[in-house]
mmCIF file of the N, C-alpha and C atoms, coordinates in Angstrom:
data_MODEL
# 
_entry.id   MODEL 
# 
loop_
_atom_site.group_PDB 
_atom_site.id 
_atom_site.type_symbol 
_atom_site.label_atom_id 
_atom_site.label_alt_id 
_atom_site.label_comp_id 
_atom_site.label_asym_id 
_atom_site.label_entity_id 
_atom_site.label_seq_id 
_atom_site.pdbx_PDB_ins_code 
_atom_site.Cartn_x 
_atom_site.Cartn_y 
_atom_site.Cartn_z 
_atom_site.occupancy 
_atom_site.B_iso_or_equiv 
_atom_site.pdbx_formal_charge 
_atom_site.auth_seq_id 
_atom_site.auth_comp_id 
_atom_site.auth_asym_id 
_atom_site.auth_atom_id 
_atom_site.pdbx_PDB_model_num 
ATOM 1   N N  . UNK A 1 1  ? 0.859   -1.170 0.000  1.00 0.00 ? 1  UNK A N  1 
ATOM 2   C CA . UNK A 1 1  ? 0.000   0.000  0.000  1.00 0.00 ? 1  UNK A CA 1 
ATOM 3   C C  . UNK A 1 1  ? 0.903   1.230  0.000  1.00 0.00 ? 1  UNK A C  1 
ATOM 4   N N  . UNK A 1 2  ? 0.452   2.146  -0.776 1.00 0.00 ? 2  UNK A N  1 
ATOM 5   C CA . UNK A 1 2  ? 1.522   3.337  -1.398 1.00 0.00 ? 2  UNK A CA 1 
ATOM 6   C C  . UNK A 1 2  ? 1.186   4.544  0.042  1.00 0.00 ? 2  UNK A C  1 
ATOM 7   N N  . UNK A 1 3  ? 2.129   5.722  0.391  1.00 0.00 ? 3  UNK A N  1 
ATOM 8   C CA . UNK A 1 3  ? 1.737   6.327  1.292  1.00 0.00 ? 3  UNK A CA 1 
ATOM 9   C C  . UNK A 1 3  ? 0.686   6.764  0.996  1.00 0.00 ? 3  UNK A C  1 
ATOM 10  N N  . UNK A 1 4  ? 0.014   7.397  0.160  1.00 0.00 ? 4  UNK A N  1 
ATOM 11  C CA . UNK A 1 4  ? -1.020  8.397  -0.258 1.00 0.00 ? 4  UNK A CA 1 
ATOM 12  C C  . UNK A 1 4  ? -2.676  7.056  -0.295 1.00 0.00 ? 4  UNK A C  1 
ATOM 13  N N  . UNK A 1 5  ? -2.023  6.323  -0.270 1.00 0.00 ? 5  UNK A N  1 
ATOM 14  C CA . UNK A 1 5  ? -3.392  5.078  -0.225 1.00 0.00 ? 5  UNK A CA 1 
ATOM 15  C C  . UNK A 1 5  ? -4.015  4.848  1.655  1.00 0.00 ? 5  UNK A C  1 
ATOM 16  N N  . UNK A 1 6  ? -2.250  4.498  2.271  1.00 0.00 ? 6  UNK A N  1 
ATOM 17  C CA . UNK A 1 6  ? -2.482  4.211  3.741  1.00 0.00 ? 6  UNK A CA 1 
ATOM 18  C C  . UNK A 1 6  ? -2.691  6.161  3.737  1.00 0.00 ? 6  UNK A C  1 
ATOM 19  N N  . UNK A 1 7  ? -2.838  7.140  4.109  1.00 0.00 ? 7  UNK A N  1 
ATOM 20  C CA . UNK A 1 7  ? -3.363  8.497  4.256  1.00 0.00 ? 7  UNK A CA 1 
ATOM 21  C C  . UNK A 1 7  ? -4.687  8.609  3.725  1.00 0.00 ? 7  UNK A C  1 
ATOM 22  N N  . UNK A 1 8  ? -5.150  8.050  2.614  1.00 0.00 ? 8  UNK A N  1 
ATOM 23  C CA . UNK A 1 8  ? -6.500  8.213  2.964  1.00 0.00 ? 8  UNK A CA 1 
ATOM 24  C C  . UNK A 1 8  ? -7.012  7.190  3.415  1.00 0.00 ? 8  UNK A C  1 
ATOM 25  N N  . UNK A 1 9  ? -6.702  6.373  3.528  1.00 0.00 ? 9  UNK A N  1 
ATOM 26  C CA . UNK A 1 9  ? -7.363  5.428  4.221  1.00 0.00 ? 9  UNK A CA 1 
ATOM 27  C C  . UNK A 1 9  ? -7.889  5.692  5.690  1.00 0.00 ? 9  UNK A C  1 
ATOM 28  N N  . UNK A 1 10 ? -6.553  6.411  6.803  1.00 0.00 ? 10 UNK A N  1 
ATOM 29  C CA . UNK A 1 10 ? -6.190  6.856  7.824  1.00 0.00 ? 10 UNK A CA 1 
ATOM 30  C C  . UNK A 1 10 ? -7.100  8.027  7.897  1.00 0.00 ? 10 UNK A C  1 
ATOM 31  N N  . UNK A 1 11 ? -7.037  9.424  7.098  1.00 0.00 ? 11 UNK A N  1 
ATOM 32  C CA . UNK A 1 11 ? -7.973  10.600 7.332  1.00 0.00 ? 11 UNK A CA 1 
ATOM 33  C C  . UNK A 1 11 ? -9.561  10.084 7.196  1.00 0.00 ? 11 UNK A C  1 
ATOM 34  N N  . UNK A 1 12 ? -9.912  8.906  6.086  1.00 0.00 ? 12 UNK A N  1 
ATOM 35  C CA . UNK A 1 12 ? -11.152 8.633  6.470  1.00 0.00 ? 12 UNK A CA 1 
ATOM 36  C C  . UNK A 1 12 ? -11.529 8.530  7.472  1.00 0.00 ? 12 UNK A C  1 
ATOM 37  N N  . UNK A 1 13 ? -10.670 7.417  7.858  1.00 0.00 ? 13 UNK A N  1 
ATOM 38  C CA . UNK A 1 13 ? -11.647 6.426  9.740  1.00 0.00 ? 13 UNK A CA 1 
ATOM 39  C C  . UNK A 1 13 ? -11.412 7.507  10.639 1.00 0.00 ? 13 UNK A C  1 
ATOM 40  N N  . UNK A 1 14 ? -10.170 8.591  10.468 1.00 0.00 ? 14 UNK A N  1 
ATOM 41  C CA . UNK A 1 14 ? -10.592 9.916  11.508 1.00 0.00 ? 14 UNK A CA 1 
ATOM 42  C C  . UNK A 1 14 ? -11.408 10.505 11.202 1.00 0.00 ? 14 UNK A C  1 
ATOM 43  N N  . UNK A 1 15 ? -12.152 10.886 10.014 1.00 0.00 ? 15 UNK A N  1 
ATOM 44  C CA . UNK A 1 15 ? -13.668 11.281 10.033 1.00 0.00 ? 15 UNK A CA 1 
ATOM 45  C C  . UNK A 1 15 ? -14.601 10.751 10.679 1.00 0.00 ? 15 UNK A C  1 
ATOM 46  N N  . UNK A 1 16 ? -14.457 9.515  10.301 1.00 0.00 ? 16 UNK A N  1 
ATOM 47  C CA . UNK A 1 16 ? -15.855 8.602  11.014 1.00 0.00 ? 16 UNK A CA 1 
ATOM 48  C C  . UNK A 1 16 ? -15.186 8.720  12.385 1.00 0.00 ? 16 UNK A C  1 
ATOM 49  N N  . UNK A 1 17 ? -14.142 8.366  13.038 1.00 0.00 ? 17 UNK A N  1 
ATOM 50  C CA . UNK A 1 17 ? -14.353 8.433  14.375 1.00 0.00 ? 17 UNK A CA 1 
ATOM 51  C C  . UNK A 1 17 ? -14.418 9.765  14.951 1.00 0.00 ? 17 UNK A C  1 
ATOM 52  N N  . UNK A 1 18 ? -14.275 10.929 14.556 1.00 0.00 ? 18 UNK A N  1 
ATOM 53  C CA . UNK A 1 18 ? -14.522 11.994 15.201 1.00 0.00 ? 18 UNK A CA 1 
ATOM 54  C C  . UNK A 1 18 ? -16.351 12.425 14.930 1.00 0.00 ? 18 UNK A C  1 
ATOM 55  N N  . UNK A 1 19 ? -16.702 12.073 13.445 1.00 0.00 ? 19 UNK A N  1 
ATOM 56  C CA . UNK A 1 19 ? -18.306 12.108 13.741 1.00 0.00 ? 19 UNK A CA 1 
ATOM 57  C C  . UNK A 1 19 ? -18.711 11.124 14.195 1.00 0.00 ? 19 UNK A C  1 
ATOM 58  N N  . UNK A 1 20 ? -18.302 9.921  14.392 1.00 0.00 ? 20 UNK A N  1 
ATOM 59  C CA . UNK A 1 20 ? -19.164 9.211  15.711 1.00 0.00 ? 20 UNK A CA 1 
ATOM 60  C C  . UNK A 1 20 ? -19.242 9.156  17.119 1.00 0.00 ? 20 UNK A C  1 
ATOM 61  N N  . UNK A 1 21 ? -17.753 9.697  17.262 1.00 0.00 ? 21 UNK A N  1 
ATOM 62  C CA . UNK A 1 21 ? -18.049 10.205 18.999 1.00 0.00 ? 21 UNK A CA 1 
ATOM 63  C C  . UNK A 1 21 ? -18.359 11.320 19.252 1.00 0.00 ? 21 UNK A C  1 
ATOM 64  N N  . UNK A 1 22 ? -18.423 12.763 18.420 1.00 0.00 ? 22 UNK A N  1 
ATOM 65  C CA . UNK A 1 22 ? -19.330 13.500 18.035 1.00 0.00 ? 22 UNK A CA 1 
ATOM 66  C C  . UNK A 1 22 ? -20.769 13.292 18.331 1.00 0.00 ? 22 UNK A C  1 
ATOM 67  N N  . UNK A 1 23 ? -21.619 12.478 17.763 1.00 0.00 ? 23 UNK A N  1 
ATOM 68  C CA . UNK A 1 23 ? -23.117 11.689 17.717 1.00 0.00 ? 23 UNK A CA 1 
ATOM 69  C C  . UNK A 1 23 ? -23.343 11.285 19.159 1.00 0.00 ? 23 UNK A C  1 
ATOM 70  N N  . UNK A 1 24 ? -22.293 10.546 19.412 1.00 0.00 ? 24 UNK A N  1 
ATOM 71  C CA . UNK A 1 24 ? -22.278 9.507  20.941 1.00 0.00 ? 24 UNK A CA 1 
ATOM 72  C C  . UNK A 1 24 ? -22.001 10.651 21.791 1.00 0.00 ? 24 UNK A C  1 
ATOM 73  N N  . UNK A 1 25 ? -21.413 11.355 21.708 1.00 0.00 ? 25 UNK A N  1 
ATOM 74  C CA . UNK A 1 25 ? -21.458 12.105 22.794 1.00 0.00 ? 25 UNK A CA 1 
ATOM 75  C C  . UNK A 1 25 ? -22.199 12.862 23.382 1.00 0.00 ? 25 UNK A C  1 
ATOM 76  N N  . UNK A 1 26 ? -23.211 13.630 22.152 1.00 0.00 ? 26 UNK A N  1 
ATOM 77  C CA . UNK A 1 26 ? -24.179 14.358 22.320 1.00 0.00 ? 26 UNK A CA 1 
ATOM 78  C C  . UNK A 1 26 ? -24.962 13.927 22.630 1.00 0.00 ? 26 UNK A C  1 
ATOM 79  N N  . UNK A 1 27 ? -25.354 12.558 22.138 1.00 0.00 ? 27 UNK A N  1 
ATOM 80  C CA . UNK A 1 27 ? -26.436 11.629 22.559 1.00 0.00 ? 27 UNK A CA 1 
ATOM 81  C C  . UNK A 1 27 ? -26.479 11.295 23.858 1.00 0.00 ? 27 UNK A C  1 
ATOM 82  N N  . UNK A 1 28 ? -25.314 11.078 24.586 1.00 0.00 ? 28 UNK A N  1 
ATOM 83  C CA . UNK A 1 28 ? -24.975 10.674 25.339 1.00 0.00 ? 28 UNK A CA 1 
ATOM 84  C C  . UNK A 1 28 ? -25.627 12.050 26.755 1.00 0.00 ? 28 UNK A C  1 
ATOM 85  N N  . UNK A 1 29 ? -25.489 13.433 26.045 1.00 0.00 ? 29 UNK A N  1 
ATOM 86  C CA . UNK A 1 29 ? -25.511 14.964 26.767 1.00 0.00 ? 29 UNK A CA 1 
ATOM 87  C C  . UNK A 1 29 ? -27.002 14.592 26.498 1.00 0.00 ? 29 UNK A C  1 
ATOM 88  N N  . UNK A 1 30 ? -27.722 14.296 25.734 1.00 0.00 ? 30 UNK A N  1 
ATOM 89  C CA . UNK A 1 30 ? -29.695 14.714 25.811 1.00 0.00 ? 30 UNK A CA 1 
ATOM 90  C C  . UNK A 1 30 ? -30.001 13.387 26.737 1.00 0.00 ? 30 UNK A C  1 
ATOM 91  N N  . UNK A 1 31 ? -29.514 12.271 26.965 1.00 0.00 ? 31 UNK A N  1 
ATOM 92  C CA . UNK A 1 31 ? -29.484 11.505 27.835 1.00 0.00 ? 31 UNK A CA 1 
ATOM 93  C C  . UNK A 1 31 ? -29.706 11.853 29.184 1.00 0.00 ? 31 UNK A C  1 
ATOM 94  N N  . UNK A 1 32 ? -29.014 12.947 29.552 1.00 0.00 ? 32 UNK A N  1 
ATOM 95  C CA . UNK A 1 32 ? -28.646 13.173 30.835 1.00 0.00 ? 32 UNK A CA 1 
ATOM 96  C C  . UNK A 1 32 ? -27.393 13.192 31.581 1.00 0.00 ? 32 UNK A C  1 
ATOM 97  N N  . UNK A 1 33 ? -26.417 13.465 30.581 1.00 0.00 ? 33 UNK A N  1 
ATOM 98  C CA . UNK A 1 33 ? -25.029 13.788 30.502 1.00 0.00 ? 33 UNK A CA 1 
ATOM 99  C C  . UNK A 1 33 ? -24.552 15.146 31.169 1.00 0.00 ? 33 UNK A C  1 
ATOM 100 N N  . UNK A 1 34 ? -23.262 15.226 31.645 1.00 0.00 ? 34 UNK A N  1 
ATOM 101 C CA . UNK A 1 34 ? -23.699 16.615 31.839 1.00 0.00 ? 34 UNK A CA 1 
ATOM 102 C C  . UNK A 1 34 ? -23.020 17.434 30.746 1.00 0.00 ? 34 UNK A C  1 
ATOM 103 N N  . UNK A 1 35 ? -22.393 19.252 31.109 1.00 0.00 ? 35 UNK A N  1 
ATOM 104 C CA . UNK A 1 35 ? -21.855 19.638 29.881 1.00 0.00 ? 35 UNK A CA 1 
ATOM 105 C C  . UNK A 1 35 ? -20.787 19.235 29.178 1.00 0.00 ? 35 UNK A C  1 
ATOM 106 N N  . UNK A 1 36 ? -19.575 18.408 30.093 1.00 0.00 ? 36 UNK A N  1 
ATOM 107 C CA . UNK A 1 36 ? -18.406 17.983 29.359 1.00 0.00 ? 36 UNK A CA 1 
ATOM 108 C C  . UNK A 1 36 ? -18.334 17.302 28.002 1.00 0.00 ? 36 UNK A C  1 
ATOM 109 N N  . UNK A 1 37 ? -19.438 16.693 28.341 1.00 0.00 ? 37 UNK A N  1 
ATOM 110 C CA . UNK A 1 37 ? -19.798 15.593 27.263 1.00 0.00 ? 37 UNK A CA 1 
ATOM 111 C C  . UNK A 1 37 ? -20.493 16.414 25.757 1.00 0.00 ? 37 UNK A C  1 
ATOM 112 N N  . UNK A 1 38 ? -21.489 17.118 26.353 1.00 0.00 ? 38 UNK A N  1 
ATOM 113 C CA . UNK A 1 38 ? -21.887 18.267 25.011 1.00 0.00 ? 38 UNK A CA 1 
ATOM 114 C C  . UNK A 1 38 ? -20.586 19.219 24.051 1.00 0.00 ? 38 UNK A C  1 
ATOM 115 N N  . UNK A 1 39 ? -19.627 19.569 25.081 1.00 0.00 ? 39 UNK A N  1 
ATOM 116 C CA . UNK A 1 39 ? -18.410 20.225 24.951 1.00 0.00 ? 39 UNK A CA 1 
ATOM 117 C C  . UNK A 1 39 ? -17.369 19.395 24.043 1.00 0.00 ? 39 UNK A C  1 
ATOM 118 N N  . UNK A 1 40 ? -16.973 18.308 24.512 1.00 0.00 ? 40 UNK A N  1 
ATOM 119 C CA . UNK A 1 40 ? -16.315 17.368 23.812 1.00 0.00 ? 40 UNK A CA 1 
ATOM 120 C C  . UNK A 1 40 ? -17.205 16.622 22.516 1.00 0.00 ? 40 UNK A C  1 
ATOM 121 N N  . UNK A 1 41 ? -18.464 16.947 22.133 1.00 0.00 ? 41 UNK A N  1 
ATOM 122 C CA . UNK A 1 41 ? -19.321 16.534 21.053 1.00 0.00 ? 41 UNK A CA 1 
ATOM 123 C C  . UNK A 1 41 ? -19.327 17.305 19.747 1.00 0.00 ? 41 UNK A C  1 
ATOM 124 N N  . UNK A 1 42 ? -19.136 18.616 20.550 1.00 0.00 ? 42 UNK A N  1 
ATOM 125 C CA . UNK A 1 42 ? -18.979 19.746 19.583 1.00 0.00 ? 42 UNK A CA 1 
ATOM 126 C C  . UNK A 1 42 ? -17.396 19.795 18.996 1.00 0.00 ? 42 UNK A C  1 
ATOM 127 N N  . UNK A 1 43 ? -16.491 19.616 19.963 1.00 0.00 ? 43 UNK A N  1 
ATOM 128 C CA . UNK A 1 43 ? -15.224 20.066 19.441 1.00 0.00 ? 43 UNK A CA 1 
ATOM 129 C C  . UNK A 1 43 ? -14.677 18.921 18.186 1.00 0.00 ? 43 UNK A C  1 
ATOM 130 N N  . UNK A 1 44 ? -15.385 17.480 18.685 1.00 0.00 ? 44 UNK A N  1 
ATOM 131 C CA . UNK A 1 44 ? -15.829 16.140 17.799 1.00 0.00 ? 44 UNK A CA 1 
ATOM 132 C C  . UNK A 1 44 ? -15.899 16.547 16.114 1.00 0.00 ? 44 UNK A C  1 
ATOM 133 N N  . UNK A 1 45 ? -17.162 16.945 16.721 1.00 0.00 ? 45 UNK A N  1 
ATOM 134 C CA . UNK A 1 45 ? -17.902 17.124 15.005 1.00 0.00 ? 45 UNK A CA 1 
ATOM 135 C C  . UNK A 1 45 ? -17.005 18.620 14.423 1.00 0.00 ? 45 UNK A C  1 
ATOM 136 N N  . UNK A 1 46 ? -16.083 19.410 15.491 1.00 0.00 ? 46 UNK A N  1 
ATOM 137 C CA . UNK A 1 46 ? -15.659 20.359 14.473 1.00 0.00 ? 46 UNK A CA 1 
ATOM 138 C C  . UNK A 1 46 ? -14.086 19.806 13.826 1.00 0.00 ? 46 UNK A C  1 
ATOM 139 N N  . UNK A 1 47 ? -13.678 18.916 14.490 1.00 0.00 ? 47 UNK A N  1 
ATOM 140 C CA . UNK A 1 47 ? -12.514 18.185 14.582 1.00 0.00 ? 47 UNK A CA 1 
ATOM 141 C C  . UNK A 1 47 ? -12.802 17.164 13.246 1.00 0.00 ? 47 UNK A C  1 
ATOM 142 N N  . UNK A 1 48 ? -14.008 16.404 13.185 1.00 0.00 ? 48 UNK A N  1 
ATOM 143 C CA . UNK A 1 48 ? -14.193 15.984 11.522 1.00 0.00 ? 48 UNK A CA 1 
ATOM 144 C C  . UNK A 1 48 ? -14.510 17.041 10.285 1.00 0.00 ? 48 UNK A C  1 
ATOM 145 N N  . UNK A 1 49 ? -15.190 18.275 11.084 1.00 0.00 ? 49 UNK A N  1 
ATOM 146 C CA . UNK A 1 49 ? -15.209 18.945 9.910  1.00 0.00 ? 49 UNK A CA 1 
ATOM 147 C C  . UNK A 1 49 ? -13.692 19.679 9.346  1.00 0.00 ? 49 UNK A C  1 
ATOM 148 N N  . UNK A 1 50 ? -13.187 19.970 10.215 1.00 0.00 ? 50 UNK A N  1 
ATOM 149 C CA . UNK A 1 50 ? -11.649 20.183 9.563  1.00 0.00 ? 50 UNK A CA 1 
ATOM 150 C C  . UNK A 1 50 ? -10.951 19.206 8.969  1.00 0.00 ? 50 UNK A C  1 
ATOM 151 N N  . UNK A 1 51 ? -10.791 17.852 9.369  1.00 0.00 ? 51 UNK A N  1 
ATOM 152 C CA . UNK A 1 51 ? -10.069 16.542 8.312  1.00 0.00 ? 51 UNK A CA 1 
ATOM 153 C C  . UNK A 1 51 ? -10.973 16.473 7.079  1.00 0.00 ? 51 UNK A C  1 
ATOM 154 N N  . UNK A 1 52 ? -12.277 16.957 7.136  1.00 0.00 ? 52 UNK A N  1 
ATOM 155 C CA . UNK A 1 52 ? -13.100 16.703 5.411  1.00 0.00 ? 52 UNK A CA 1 
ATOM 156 C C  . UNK A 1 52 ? -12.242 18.271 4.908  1.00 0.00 ? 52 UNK A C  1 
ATOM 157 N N  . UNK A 1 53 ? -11.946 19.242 5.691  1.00 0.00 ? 53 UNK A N  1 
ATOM 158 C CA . UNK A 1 53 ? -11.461 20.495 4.969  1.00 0.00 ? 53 UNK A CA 1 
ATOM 159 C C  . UNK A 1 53 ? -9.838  19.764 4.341  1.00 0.00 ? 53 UNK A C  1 
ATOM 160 N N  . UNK A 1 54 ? -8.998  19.274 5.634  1.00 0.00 ? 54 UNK A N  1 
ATOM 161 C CA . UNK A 1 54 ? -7.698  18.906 5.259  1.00 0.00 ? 54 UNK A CA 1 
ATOM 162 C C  . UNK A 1 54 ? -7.782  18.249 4.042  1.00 0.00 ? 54 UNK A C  1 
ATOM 163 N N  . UNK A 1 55 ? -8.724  16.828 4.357  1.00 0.00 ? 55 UNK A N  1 
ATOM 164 C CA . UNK A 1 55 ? -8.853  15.858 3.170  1.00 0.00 ? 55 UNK A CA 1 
ATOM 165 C C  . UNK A 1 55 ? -9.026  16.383 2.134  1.00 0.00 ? 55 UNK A C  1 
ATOM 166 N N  . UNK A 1 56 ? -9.357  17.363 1.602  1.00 0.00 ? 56 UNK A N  1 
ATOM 167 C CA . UNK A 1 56 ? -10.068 17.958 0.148  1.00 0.00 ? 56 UNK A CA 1 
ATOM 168 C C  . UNK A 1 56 ? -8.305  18.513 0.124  1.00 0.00 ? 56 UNK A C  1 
ATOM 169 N N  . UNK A 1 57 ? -8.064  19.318 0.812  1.00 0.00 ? 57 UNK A N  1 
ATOM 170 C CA . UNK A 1 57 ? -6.478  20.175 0.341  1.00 0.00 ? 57 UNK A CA 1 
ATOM 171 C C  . UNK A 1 57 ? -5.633  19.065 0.127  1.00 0.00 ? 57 UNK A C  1 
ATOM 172 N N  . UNK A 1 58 ? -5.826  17.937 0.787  1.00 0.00 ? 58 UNK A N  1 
ATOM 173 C CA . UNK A 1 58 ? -4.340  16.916 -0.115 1.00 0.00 ? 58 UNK A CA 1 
ATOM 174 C C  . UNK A 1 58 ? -4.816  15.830 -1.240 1.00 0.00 ? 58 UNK A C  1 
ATOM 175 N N  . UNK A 1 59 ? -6.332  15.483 -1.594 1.00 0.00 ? 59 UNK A N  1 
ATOM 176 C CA . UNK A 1 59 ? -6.585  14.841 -2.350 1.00 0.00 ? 59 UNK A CA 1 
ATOM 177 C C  . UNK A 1 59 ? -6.622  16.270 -3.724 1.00 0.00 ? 59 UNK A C  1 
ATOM 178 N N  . UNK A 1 60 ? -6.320  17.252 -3.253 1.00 0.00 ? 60 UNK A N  1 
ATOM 179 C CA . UNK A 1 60 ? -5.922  18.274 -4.629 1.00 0.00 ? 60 UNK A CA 1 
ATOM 180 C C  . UNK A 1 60 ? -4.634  18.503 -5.139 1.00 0.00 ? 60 UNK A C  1 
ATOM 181 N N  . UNK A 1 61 ? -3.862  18.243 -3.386 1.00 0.00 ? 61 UNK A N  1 
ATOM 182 C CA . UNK A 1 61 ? -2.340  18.516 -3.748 1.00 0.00 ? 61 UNK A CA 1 
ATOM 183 C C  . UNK A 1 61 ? -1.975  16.853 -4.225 1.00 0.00 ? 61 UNK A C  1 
ATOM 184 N N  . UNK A 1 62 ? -1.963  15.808 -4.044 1.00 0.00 ? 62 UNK A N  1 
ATOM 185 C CA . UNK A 1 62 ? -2.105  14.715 -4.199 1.00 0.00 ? 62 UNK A CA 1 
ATOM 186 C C  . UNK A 1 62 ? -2.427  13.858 -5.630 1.00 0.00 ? 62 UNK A C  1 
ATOM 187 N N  . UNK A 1 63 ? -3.667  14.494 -6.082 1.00 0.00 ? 63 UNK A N  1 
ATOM 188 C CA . UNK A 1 63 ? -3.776  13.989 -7.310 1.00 0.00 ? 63 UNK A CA 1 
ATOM 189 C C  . UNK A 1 63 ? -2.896  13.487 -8.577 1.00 0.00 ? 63 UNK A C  1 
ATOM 190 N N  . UNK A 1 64 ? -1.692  13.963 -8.857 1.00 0.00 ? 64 UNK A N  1 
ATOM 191 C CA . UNK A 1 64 ? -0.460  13.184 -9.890 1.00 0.00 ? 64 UNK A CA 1 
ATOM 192 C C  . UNK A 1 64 ? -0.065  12.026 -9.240 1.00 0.00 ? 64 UNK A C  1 
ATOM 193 N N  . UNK A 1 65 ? -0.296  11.997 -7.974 1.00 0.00 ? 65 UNK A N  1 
ATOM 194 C CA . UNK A 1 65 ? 0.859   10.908 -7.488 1.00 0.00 ? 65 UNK A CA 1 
ATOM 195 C C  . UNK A 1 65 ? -0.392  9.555  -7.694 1.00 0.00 ? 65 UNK A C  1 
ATOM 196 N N  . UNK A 1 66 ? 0.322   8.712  -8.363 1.00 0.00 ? 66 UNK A N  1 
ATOM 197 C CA . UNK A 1 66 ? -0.495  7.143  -7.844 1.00 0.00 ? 66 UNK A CA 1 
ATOM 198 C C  . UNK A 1 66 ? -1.041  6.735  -7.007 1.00 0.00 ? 66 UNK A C  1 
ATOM 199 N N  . UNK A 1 67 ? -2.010  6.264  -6.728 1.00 0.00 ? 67 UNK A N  1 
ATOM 200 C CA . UNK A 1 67 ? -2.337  5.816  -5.418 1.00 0.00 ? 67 UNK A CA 1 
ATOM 201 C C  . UNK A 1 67 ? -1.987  4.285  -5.108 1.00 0.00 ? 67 UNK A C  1 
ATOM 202 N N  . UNK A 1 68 ? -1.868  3.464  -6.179 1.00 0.00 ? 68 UNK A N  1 
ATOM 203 C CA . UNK A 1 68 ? -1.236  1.944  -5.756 1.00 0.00 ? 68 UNK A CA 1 
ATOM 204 C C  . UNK A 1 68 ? 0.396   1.979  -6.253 1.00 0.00 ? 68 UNK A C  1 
# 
């Protein structure tokens, strides 16, 4: 697996795991959580929305190189 293959591979599942403990966490805050948990839900989902920002800037800078 070429670097640019294992990197996206890697920035994906940090998407999904920052929007799923994002989800879980908040879920976790309307539950009856208290604020830490709402706090750490938010910083979650802003923490995936910056790797979908990163991800777009290196699958642009990225594009010549091969991926296998």
């Amino acid at each position: 697996m070429s670097l640019k293959a294992f990197h996206i591979v890697f920035v994906l599942s940090t998407i999904l795991l920052c929007f799923g403990f994002g989800a879980w966490a908040i879920h976790d805050r309307l539950q009856g959580g208290g604020v830490v948990e709402f706090v750490l839900g938010l910083l979650a989902l802003a923490g995936g929305l910056a790797m979908m920002v990163y991800f777009k800037a290196v699958l642009k800078k990225l594009r010549d190189i091969s991926t296998f």
